[in-house]
C-alpha positions in Angstrom: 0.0 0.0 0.0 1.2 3.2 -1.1 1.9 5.8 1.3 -0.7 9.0 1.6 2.1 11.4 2.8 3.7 12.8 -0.4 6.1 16.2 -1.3 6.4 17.7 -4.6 8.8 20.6 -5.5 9.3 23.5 -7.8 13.2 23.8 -8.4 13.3 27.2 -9.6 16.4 28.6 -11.7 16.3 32.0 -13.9 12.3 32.6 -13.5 11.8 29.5 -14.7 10.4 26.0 -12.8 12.0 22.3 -13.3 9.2 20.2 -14.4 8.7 16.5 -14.7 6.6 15.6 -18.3 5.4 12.2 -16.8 5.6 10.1 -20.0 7.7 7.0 -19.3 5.9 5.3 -16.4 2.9 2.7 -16.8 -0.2 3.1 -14.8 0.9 6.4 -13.8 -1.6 8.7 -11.9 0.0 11.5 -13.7 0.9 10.6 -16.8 1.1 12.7 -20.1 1.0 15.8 -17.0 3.5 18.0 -16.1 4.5 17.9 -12.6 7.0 18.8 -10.2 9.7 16.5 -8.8 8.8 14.7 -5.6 7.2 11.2 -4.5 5.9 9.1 -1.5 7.2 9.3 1.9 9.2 6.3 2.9 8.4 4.5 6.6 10.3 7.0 9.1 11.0 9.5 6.6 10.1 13.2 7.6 8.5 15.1 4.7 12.0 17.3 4.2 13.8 13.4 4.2 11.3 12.7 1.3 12.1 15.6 -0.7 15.7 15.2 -0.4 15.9 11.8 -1.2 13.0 12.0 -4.1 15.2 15.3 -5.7 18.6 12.9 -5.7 16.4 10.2 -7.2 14.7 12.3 -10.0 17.1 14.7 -10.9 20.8 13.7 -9.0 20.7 17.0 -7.9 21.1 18.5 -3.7 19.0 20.7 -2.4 20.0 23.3 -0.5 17.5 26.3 -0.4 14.2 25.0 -0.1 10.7 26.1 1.3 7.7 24.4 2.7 4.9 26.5 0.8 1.6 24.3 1.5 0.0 21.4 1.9 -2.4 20.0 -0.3 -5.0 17.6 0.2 -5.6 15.7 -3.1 -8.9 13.4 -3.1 -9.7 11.5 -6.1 -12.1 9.0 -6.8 -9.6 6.3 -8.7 -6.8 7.5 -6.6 -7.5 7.5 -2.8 -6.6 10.4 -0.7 -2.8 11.9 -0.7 -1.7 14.7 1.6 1.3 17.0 -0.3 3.7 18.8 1.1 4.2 21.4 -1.5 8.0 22.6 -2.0 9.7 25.5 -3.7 14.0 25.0 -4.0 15.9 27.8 -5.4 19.3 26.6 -4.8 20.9 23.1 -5.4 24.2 21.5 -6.4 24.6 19.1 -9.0 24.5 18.2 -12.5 20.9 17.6 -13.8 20.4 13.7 -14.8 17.9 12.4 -16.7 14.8 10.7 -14.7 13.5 7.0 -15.2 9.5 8.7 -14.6 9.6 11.1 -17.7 11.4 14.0 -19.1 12.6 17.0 -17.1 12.5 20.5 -18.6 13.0 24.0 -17.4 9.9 25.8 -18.3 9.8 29.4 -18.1 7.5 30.5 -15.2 4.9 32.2 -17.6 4.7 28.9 -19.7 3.5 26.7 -17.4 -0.5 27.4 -17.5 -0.4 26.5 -21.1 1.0 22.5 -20.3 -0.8 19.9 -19.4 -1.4 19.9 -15.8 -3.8 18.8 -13.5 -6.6 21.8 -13.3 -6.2 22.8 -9.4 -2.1 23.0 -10.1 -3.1 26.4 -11.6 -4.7 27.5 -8.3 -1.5 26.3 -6.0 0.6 28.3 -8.9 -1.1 31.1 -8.3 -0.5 31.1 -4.5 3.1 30.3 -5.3 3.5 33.1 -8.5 1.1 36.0 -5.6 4.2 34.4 -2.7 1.4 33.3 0.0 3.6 32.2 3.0 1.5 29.3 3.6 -2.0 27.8 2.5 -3.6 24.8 2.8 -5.5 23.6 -0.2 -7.8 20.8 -1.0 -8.6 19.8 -4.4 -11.0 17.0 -5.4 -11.2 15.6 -8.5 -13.5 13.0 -10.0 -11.3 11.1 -12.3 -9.1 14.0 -14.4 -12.4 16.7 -13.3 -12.0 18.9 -10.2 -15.1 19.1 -8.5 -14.8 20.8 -5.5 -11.3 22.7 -4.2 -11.1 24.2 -0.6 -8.3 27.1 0.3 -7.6 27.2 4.2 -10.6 25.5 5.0 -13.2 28.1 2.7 -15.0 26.0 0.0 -14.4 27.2 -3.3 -16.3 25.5 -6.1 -15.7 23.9 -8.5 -14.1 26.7 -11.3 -11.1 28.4 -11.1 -11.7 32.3 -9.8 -11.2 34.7 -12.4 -9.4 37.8 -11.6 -12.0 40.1 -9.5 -12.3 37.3 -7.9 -9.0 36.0 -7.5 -8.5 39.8 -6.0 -10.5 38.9 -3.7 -9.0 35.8 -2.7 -5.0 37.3 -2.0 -6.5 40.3 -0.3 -8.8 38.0 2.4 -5.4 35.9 2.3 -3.0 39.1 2.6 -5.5 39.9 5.9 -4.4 37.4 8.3 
């Protein structure tokens, strides 16, 4: 049985974000998306273990800047429930390598809506692009459909907020 505790992480270098095509893999959750780097939690293994080991494993390359930006609780009906602890690097060591799970690439920052991704990674990019210090964000899906997504515990729908209202959004956030 597969672990629910999970990290994921944006390496950043140059305004740009490492991402993972997931193309190589069979019977893969994600596959044909682009994701960040990042995996299950191993038995013992603290989240920061995890995406450590996970960023060797995918890309040979160290972290050494990193920053816990959220969690996110993904609920899918095929899937089960997973509980990520989303990451943002911006230094590292290393020599990029290439990853037995699909292709990396550095895509520029202002790319990334227009890839395939998952349809509530645009809301955590958001948080990440607006540099919310912490958020905790639950998105449900219903196969590849998001149904229902939650931000700190406020239901949101099931659409992604357009701009009034994802005004409205950073300035309740910008409150606290």
């Amino acid at each position: 049985m597969k672990k629910p505790v999970t990290t994921l992480c944006y390496i950043e270098n140059d305004d740009s974000y490492l991402m993972l095509h997931r193309v190589k893999k069979k019977n893969d959750l994600n596959e044909h998306k682009w994701v960040g780097i990042g995996g299950h939690a191993e038995e013992g293994e603290s989240p920061e273990d995890c995406l450590l080991r996970e960023a060797r494993e995918e890309t040979s390359l160290t972290l050494t800047s990193y920053r816990f930006r959220g969690l996110v609780t993904f609920v899918s009906d095929k899937w089960g429930t997973e509980y990520m602890c989303l990451y943002t690097a911006d230094g590292f060591q290393g020599i990029l390598s290439d990853c037995d799970e699909g292709c990396l690439e550095w895509v520029p920052k202002k790319e990334i809506p227009r890839l395939n991704l998952w349809k509530g990674d645009l809301i955590f990019f958001r948080l990440l692009e607006e540099n919310v210090p912490f958020f905790s964000l639950k998105l449900c899906y219903e196969g590849d459909r998001l149904i229902l997504w939650q931000l700190n515990g406020m239901d949101m729908g099931a659409d992604l907020p357009d701009e009034e209202k994802w005004k409205e959004i950073l300035d309740s956030l910008r409150a606290i």
